[in-house]
mmCIF file of the C-alpha atoms, coordinates in Angstrom:
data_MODEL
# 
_entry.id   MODEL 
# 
loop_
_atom_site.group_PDB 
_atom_site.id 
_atom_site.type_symbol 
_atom_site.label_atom_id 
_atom_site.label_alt_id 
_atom_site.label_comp_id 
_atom_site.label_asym_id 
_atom_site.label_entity_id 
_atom_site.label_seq_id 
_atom_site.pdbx_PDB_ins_code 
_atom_site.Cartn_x 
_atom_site.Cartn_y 
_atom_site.Cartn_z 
_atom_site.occupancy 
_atom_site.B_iso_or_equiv 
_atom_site.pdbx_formal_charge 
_atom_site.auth_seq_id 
_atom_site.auth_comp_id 
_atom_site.auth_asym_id 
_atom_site.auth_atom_id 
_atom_site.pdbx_PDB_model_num 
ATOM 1   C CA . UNK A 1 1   ? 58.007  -42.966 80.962  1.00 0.00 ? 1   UNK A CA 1 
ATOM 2   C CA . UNK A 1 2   ? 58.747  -46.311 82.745  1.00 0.00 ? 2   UNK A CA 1 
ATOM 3   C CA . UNK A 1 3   ? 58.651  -46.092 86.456  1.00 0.00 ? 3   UNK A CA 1 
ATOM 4   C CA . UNK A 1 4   ? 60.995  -49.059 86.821  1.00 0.00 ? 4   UNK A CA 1 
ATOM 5   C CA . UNK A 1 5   ? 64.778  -49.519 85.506  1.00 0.00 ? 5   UNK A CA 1 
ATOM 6   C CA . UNK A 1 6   ? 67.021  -52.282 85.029  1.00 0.00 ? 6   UNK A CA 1 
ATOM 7   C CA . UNK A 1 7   ? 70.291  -52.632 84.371  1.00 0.00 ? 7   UNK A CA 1 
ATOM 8   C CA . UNK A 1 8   ? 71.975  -56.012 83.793  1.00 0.00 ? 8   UNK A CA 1 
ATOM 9   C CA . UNK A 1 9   ? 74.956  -56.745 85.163  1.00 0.00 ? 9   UNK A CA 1 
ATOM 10  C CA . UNK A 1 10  ? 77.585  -59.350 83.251  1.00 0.00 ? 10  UNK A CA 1 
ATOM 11  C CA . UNK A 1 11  ? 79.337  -61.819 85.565  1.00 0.00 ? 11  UNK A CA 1 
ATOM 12  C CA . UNK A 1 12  ? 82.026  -64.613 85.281  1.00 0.00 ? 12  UNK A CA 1 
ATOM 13  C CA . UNK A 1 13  ? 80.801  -65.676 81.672  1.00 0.00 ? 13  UNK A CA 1 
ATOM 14  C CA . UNK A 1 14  ? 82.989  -63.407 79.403  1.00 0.00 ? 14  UNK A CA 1 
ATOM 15  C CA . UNK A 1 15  ? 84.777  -64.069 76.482  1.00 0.00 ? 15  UNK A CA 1 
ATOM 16  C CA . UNK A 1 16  ? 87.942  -63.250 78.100  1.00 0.00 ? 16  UNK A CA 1 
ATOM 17  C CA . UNK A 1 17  ? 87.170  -65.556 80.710  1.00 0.00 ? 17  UNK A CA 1 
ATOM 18  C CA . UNK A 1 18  ? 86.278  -68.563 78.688  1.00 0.00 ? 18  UNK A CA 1 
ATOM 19  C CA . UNK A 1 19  ? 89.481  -67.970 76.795  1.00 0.00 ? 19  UNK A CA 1 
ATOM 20  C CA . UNK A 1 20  ? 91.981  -67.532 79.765  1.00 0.00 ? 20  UNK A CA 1 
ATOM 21  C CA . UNK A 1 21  ? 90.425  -71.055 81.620  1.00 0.00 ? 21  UNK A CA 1 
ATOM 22  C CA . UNK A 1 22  ? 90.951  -73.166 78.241  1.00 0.00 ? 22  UNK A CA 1 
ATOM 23  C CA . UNK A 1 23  ? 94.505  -71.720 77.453  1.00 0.00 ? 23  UNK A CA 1 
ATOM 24  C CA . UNK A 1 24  ? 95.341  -72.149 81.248  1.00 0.00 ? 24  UNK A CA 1 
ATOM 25  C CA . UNK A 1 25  ? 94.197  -75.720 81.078  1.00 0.00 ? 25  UNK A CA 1 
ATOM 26  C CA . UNK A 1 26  ? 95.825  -76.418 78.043  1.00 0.00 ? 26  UNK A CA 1 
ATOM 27  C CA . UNK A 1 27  ? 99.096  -75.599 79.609  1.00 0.00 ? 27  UNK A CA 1 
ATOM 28  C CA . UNK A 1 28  ? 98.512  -77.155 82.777  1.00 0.00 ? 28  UNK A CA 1 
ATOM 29  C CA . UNK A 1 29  ? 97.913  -80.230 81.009  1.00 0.00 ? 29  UNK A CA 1 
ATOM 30  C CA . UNK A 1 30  ? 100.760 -80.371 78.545  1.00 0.00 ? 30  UNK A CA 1 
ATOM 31  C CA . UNK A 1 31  ? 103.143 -79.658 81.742  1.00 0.00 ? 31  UNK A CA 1 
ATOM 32  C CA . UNK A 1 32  ? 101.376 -82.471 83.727  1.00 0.00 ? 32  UNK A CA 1 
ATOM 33  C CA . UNK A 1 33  ? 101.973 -85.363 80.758  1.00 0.00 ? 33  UNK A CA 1 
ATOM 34  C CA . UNK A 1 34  ? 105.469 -83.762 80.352  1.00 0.00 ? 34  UNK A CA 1 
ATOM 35  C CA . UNK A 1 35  ? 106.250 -84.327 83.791  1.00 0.00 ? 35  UNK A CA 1 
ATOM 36  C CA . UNK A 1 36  ? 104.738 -88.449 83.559  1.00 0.00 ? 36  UNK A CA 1 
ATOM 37  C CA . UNK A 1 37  ? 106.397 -88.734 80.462  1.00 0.00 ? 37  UNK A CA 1 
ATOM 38  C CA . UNK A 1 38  ? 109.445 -88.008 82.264  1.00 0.00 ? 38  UNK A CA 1 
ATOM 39  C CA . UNK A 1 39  ? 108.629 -90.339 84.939  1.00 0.00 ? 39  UNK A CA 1 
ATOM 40  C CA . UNK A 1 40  ? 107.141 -93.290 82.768  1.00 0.00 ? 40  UNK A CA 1 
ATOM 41  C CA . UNK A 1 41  ? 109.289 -93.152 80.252  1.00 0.00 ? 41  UNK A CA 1 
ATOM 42  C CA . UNK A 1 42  ? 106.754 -93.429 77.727  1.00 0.00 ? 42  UNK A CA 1 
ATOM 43  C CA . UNK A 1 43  ? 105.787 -90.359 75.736  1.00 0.00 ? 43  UNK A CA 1 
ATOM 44  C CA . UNK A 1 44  ? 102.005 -89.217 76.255  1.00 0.00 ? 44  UNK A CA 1 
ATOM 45  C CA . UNK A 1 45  ? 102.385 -85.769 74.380  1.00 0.00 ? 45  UNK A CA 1 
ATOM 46  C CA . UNK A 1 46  ? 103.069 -86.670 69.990  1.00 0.00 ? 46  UNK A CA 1 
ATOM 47  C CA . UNK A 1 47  ? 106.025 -84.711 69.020  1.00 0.00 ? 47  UNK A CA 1 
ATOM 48  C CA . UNK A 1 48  ? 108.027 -84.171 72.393  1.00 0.00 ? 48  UNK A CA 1 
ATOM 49  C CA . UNK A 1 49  ? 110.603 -85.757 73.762  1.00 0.00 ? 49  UNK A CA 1 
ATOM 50  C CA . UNK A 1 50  ? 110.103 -85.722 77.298  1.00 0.00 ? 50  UNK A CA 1 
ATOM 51  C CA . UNK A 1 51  ? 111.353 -88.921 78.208  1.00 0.00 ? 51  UNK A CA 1 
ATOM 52  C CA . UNK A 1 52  ? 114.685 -87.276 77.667  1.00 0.00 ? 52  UNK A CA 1 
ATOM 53  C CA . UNK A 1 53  ? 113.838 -85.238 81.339  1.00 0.00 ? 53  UNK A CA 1 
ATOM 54  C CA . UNK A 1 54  ? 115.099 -86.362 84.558  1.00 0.00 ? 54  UNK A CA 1 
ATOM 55  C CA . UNK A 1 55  ? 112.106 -86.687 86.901  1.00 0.00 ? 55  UNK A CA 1 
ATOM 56  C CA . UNK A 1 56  ? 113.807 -84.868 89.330  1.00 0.00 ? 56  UNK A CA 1 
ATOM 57  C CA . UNK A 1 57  ? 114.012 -82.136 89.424  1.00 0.00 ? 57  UNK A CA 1 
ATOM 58  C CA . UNK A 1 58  ? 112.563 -81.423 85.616  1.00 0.00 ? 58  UNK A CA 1 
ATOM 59  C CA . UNK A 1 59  ? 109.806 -83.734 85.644  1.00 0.00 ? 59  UNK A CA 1 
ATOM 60  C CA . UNK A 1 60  ? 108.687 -82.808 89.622  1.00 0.00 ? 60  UNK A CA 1 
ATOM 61  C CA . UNK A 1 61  ? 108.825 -79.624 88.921  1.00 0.00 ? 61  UNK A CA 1 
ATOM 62  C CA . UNK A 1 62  ? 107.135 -79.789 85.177  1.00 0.00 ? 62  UNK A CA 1 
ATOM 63  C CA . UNK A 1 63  ? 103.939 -81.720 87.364  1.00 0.00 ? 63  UNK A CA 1 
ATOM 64  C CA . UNK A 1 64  ? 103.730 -79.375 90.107  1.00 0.00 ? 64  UNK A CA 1 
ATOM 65  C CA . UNK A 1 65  ? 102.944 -76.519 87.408  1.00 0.00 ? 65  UNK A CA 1 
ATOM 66  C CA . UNK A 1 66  ? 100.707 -78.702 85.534  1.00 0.00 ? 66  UNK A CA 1 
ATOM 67  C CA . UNK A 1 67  ? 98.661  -79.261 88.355  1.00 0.00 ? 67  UNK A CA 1 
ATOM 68  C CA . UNK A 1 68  ? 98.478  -75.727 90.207  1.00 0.00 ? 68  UNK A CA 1 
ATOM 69  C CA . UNK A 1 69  ? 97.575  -74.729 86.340  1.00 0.00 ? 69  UNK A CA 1 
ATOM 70  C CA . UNK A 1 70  ? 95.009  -77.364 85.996  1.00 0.00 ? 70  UNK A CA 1 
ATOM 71  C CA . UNK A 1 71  ? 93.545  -76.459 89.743  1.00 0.00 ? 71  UNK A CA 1 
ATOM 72  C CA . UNK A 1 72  ? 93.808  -72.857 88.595  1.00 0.00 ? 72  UNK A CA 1 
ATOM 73  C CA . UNK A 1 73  ? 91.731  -73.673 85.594  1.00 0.00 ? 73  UNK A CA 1 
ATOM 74  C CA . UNK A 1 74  ? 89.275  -75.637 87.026  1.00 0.00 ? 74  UNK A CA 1 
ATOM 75  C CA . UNK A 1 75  ? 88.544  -73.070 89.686  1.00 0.00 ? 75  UNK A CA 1 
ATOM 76  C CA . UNK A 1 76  ? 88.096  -70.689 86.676  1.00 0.00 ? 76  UNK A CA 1 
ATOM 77  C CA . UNK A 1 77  ? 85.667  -72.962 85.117  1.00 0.00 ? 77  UNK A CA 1 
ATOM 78  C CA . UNK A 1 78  ? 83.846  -73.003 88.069  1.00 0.00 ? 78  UNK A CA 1 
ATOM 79  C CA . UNK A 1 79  ? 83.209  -69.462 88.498  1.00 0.00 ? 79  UNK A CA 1 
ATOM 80  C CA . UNK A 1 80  ? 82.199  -69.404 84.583  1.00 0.00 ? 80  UNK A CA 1 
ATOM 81  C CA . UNK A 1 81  ? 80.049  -72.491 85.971  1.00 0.00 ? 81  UNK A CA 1 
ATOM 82  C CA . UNK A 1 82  ? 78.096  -70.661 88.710  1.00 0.00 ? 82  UNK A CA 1 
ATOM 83  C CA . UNK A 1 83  ? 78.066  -67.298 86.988  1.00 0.00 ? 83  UNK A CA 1 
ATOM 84  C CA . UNK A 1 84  ? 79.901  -65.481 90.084  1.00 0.00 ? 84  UNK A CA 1 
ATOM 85  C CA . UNK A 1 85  ? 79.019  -61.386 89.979  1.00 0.00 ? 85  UNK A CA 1 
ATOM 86  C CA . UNK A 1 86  ? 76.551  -61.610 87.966  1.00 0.00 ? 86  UNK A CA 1 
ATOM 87  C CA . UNK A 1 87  ? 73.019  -59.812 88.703  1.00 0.00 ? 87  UNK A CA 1 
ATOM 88  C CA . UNK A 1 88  ? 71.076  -56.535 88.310  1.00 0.00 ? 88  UNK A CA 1 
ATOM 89  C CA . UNK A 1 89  ? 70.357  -52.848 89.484  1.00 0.00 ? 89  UNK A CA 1 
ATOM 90  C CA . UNK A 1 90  ? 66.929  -52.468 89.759  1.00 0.00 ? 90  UNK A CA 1 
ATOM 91  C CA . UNK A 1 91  ? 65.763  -48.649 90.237  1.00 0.00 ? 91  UNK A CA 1 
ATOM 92  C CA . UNK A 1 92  ? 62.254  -48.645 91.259  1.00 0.00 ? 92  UNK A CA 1 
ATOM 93  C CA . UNK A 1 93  ? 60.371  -45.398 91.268  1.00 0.00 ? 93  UNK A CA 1 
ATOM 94  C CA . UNK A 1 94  ? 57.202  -46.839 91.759  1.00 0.00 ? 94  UNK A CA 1 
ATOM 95  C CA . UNK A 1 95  ? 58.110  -48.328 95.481  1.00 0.00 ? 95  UNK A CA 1 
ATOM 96  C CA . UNK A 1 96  ? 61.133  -45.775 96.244  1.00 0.00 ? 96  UNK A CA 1 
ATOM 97  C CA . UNK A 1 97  ? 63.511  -48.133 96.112  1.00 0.00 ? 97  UNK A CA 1 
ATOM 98  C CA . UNK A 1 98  ? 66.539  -50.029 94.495  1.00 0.00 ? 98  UNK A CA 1 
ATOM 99  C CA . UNK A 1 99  ? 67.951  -53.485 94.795  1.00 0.00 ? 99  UNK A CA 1 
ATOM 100 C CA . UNK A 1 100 ? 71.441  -54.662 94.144  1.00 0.00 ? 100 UNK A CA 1 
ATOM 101 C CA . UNK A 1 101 ? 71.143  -58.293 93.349  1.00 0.00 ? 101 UNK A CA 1 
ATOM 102 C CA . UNK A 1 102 ? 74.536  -60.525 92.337  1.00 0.00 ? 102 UNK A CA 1 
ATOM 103 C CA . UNK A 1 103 ? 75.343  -64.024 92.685  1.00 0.00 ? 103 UNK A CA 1 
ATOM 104 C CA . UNK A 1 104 ? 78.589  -65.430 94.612  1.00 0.00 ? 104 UNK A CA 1 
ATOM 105 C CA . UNK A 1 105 ? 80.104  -68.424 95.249  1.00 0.00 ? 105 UNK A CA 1 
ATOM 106 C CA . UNK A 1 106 ? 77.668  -71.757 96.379  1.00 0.00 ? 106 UNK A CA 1 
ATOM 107 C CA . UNK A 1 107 ? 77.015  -71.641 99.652  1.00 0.00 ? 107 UNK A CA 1 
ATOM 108 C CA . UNK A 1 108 ? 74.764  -69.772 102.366 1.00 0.00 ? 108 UNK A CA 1 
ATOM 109 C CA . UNK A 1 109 ? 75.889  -65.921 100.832 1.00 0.00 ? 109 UNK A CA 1 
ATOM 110 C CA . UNK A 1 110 ? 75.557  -67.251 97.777  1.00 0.00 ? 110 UNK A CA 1 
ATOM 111 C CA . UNK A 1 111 ? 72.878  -64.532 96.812  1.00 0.00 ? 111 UNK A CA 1 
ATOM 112 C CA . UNK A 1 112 ? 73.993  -60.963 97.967  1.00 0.00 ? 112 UNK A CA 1 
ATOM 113 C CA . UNK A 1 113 ? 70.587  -58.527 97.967  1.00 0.00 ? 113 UNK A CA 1 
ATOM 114 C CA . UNK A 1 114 ? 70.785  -55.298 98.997  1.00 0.00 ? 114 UNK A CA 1 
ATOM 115 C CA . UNK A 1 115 ? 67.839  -52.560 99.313  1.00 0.00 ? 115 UNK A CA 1 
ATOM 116 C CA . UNK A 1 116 ? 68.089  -48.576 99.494  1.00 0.00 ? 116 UNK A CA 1 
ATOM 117 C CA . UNK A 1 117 ? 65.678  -46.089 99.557  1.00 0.00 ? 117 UNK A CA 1 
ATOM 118 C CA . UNK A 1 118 ? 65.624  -43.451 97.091  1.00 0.00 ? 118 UNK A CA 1 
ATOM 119 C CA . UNK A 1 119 ? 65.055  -41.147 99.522  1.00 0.00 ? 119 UNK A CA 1 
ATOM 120 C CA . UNK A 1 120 ? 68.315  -42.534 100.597 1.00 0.00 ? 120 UNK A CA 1 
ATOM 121 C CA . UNK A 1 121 ? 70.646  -41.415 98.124  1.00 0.00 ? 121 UNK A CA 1 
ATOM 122 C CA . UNK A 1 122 ? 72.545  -38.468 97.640  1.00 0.00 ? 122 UNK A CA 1 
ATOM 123 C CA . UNK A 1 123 ? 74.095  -38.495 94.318  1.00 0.00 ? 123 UNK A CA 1 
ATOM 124 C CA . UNK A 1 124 ? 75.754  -40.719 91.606  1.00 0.00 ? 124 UNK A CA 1 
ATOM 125 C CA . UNK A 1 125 ? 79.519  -40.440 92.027  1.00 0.00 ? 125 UNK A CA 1 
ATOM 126 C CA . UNK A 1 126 ? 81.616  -41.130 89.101  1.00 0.00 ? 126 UNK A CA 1 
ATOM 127 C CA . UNK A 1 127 ? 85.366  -42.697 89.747  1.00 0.00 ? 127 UNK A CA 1 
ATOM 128 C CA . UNK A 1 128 ? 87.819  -42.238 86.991  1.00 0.00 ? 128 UNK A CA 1 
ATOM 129 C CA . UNK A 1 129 ? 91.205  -43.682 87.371  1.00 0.00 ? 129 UNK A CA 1 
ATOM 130 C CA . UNK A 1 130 ? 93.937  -43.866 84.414  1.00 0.00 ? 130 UNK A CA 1 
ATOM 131 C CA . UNK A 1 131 ? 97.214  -45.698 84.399  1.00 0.00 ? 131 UNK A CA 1 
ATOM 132 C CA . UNK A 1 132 ? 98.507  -49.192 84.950  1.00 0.00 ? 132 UNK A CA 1 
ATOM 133 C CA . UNK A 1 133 ? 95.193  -50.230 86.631  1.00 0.00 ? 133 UNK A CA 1 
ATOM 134 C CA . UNK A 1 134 ? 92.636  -48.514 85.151  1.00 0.00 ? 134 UNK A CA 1 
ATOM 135 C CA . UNK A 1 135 ? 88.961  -47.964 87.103  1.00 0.00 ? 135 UNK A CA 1 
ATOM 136 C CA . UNK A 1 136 ? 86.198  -46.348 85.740  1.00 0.00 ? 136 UNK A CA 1 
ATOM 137 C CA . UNK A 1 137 ? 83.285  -47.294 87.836  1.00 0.00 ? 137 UNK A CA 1 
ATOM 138 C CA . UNK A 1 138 ? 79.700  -45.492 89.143  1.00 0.00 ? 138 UNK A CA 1 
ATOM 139 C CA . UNK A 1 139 ? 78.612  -45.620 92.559  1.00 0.00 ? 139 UNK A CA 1 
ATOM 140 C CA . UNK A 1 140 ? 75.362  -44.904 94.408  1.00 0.00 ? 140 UNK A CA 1 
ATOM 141 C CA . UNK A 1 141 ? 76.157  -42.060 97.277  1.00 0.00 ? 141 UNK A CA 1 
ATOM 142 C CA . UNK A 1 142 ? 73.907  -42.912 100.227 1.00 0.00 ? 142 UNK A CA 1 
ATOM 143 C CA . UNK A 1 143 ? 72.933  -39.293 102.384 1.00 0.00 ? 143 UNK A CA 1 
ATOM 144 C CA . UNK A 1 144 ? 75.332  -40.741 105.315 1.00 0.00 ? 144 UNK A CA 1 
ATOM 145 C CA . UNK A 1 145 ? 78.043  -41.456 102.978 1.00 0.00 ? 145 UNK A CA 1 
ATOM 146 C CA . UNK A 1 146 ? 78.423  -45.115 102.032 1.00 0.00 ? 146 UNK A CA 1 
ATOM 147 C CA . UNK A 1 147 ? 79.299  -45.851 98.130  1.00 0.00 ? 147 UNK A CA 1 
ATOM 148 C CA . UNK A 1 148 ? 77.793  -48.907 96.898  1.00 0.00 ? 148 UNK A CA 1 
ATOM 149 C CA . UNK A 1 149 ? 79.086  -50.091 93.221  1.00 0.00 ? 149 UNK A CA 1 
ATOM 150 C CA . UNK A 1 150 ? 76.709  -50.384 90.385  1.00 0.00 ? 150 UNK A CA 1 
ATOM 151 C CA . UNK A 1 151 ? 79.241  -51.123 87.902  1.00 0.00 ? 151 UNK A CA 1 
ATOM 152 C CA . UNK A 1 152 ? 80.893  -54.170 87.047  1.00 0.00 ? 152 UNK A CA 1 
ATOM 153 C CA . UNK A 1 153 ? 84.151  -55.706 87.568  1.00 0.00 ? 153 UNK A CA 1 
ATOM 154 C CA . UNK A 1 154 ? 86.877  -56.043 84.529  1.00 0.00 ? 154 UNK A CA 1 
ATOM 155 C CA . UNK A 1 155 ? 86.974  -54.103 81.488  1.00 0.00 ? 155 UNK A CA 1 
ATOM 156 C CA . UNK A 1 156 ? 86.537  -50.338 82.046  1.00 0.00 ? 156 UNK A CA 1 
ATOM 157 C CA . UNK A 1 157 ? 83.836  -49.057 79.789  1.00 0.00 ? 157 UNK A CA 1 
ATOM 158 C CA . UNK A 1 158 ? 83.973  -45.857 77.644  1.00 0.00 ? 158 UNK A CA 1 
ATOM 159 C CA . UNK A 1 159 ? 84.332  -42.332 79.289  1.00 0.00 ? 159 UNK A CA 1 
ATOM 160 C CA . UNK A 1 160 ? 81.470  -41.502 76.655  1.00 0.00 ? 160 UNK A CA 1 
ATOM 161 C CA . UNK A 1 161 ? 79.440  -44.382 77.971  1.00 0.00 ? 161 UNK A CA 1 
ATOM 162 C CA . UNK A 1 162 ? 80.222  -43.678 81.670  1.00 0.00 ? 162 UNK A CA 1 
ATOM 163 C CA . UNK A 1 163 ? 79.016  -40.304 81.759  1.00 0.00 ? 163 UNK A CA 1 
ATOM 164 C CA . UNK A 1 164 ? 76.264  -41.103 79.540  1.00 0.00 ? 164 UNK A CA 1 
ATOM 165 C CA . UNK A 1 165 ? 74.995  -43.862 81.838  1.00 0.00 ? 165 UNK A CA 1 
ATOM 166 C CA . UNK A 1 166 ? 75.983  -41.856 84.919  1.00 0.00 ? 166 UNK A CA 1 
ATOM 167 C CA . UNK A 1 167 ? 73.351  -38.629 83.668  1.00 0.00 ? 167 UNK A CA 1 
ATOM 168 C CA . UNK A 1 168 ? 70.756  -40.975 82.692  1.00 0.00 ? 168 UNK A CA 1 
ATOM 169 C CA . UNK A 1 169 ? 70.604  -42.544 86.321  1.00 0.00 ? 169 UNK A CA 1 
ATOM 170 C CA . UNK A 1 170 ? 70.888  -39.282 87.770  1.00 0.00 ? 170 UNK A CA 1 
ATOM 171 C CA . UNK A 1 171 ? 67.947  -38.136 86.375  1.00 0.00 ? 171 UNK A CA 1 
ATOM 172 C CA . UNK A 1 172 ? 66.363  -41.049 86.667  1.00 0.00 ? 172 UNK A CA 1 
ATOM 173 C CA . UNK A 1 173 ? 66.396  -40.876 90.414  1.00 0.00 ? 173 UNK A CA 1 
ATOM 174 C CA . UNK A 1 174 ? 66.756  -37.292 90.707  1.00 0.00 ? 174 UNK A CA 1 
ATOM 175 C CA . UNK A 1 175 ? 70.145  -36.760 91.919  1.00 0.00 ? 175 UNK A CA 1 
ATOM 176 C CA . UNK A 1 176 ? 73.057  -34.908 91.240  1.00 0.00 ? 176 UNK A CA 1 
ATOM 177 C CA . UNK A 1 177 ? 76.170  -36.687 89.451  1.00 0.00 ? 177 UNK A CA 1 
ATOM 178 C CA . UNK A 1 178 ? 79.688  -36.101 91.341  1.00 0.00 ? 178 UNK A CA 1 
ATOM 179 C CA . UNK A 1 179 ? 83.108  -36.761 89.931  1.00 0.00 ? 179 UNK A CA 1 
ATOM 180 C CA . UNK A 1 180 ? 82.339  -35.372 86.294  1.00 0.00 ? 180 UNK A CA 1 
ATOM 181 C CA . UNK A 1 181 ? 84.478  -32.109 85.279  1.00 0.00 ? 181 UNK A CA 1 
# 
């Protein structure tokens, strides 16, 4: 059996992601040329009739949106760009010890690296949350306390696939899981 285990952890480039910075743009844009075409005069979107808007306060108001949605957008992009949360767990049996590794924003905490001990931890705790906001997440439990997430951010994975991945660390490291009934 491997004395080494990785999991790898999905960041800023989802699906959902791409999807919600081109439809966000989209809009943003179609406001903005709604709002000049208003101003101009001259229509720059086919098959509106904008010029029919008073610039103010329509047309103002029609660019403001367009451009907080186009800054909204490109911030998006950027954080698809740089590939913000992404990383790995590495469990290392070998050594004793496991490394958090994700990526942040550009600058100097760009890289976020964090090393425990096995000897360290205490258990895998399990957080299940239903309702508006669902969480389903796994934590490392450190012997003086501290929770460190090992799952990632967005979607909440499968109860099946939570417990499943929670046992299979815990044994892995030989801990105890928490938070499972």
């Amino acid at each position: 059996m491997s004395q080494i285990k990785t999991d790898k952890i999905l960041g800023s480039r989802r699906i959902s992601n791409y999807f919600w910075a081109t439809i966000i743009f989209l809009g943003g844009l179609s406001f903005f040329l709604v709002g000049l075409s208003s101003y101009f005069k001259i229509e720059f979107l086919p098959f509106t009739r904008s010029t029919d808007l008073l610039f103010l306060p329509q047309g103002i108001i029609m660019t403001f949106y367009g451009t907080t949605a186009i800054l909204i957008s490109i911030f998006l992009w950027l954080t698809i760009i740089w590939n913000v949360g992404s990383g790995y767990n590495e469990f290392n049996r070998d050594i004793g010890l496991i490394t958090i590794f994700r990526l942040g924003f550009p600058g100097k905490n760009r890289i976020l690296k964090l090393n425990y001990k096995i000897n360290e931890i205490y258990s895998i705790k399990v957080n299940i949350q239903d309702g508006l906001t669902p969480k389903r997440e796994i934590y490392l439990k450190t012997k003086d306390q501290r929770e460190i997430p090992l799952t990632r951010v967005g979607q909440p994975m499968l109860l099946s696939e939570l417990e499943e991945r929670a046992a299979t660390l815990a044994k892995f490291l030989g801990v105890i899981v928490e938070g499972v009934s």
